[in-house]
C-alpha positions in Angstrom: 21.2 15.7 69.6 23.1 16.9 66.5 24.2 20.8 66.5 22.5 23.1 64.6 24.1 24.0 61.1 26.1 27.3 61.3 24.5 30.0 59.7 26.3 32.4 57.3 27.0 35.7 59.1 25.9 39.4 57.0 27.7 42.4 57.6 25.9 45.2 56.7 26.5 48.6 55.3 24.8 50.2 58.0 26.4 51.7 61.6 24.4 50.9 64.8 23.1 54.3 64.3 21.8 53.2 61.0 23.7 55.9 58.4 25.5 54.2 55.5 28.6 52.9 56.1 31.3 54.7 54.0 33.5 54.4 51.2 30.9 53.3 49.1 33.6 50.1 47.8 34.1 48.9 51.7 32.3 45.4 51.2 34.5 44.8 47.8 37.5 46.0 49.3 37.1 43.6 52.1 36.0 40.9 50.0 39.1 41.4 48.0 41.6 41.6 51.3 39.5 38.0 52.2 40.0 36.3 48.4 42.4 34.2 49.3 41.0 32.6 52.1 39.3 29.9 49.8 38.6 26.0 50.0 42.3 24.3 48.9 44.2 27.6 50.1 45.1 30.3 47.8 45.8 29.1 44.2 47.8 31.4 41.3 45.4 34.3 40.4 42.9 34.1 43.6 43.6 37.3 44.0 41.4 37.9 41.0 38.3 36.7 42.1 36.3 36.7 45.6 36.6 33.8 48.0 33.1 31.8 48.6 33.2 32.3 51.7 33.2 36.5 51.4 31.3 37.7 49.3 30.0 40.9 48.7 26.7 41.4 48.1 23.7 43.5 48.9 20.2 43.8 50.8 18.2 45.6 48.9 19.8 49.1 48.6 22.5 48.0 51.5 25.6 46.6 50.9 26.7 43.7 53.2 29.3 41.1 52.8 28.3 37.6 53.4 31.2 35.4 55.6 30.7 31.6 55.4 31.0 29.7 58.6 33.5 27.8 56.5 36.2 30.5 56.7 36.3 30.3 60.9 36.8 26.1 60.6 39.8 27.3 57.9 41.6 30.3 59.3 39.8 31.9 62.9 42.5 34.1 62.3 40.9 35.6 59.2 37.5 35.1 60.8 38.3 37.3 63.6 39.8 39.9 61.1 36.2 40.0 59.5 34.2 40.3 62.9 36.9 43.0 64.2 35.7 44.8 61.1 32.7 45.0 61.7 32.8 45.9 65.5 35.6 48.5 65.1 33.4 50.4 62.5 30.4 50.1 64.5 28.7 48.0 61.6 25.2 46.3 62.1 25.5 42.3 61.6 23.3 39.3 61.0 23.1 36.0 61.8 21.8 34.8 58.3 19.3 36.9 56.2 18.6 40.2 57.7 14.8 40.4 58.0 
């Protein structure tokens, strides 16, 4: 039986008590700390743009960053610095799509 595709995991700009998660720039600063984790490694000026596999992004009025299962089969290391975020600061995640 083949396994299941990995689904792309949100992390939302809301705590588990559901107040906004603050500074209001967390999921582009965090996107930016991740830009060069990118498919082929980091290339001159990656720095400059987000990696696709974290991105920030939004749910309607919440911010979220999006990680890519991609980035775990590249660097865990940079995977586990992502998920740490999000537990440490008590932030809400999704396994794909928050409904």
């Amino acid at each position: 039986m083949p396994t299941p595709p990995s689904k792309e995991i949100y992390i939302l700009g809301l705590t588990l008590a559901g107040r906004a998660f603050r500074p209001s720039d967390w999921a582009e600063r965090l996107a930016g700390v991740m830009s060069q984790f990118r498919p082929g490694g980091p290339q001159p000026g990656s720095h400059l743009g987000y990696s696709p596999w974290c991105v920030p992004s939004s749910v309607g009025e919440t911010k979220c960053v999006i990680i890519h299962p991609d980035l775990r089969d590249s660097d865990v290391m940079a995977w586990d610095f992502c998920m740490n975020f999000a537990r440490d600061n008590g932030l809400q995640t999704s396994e794909g799509p928050p409904a």
